[in-house]
N, C-alpha and C positions, 0 to 999 in steps of 0.2 A: 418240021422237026420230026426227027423219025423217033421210033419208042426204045430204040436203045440209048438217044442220048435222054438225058433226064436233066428238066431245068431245073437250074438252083436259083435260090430265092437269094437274092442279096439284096442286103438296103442298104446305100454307101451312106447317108446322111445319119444314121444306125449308127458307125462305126467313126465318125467321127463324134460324134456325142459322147461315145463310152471312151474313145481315144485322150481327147480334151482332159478330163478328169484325172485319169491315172498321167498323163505326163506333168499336169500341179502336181500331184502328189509324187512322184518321183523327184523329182526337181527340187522341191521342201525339201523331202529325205536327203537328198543330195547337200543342198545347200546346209542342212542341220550338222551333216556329217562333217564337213569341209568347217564349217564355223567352231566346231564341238576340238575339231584338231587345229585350228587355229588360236582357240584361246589363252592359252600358257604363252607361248611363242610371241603374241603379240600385246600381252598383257592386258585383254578385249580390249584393245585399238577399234580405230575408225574402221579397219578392212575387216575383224570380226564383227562387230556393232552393223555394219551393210549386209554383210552376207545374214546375216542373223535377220536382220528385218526382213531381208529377199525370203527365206526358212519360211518365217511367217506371212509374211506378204501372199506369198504362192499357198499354205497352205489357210489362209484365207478363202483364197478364189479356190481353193478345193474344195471347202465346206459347202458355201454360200451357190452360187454361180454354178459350178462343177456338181453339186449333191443335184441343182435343177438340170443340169445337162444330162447327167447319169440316167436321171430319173425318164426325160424323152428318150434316150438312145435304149435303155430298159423297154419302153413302149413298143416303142418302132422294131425293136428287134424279135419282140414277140412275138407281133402282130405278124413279120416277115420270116418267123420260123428260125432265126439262127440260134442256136442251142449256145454255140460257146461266146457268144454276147452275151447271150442272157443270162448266161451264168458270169460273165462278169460284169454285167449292170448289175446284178443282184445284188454279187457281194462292195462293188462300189456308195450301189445305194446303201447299204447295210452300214457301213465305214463310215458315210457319212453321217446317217444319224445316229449314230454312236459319239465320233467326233462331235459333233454336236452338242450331245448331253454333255462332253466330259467339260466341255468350253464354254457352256451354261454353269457348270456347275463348278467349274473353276472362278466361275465370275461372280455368279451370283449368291453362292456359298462360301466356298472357301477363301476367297479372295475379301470379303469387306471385314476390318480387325477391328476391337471395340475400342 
């Protein structure tokens, strides 16, 4: 390798980890969207009631699953220098434990009535 080219560090296992996470969460958003303009129309029908589960279903595996993926592809991309991973494992990881509290505290606060 001669000194004008300059190796770049890539970790592909990196950008799949931080990839996984935002396409749950796109997808929920998606799905929420598509369910949210479905509901009049179908009077929440069986076709809103699925897509509404898939909304949450997917953002499930964003929280859970995806907050652990975020959190390795956060690691790996560190350790492997890529700045704009890292800046989006961050705010991944971030989103996640956020969503997290508010899904705690949807559940275990505000949710049990006397």
């Amino acid at each position: 390798m001669s000194d004008n080219q300059v190796k770049k560090r890539f970790d592909k296992p990196a950008m799949v980890f931080l990839i996984i996470p935002l396409i749950f969460f796109s997808l929920s958003v998606l799905f929420f969207i598509v369910g949210c303009c479905l509901e009049q129309p179908t009077s929440r029908g069986t076709i809103y009631s699925l897509i509404m589960l898939g909304s949450f279903a997917l953002l499930g595996l964003d929280l859970f699953p995806g907050g652990i993926f975020a959190a390795i592809g956060l690691f790996r991309a560190a350790r492997a220098k890529m700045t704009g991973f890292f800046v989006l494992g961050l705010i991944e990881v971030t989103v996640a434990v956020i969503l997290l509290f508010l899904v705690a505290y949807a559940v275990l606060v505000a949710g049990p009535g006397v």
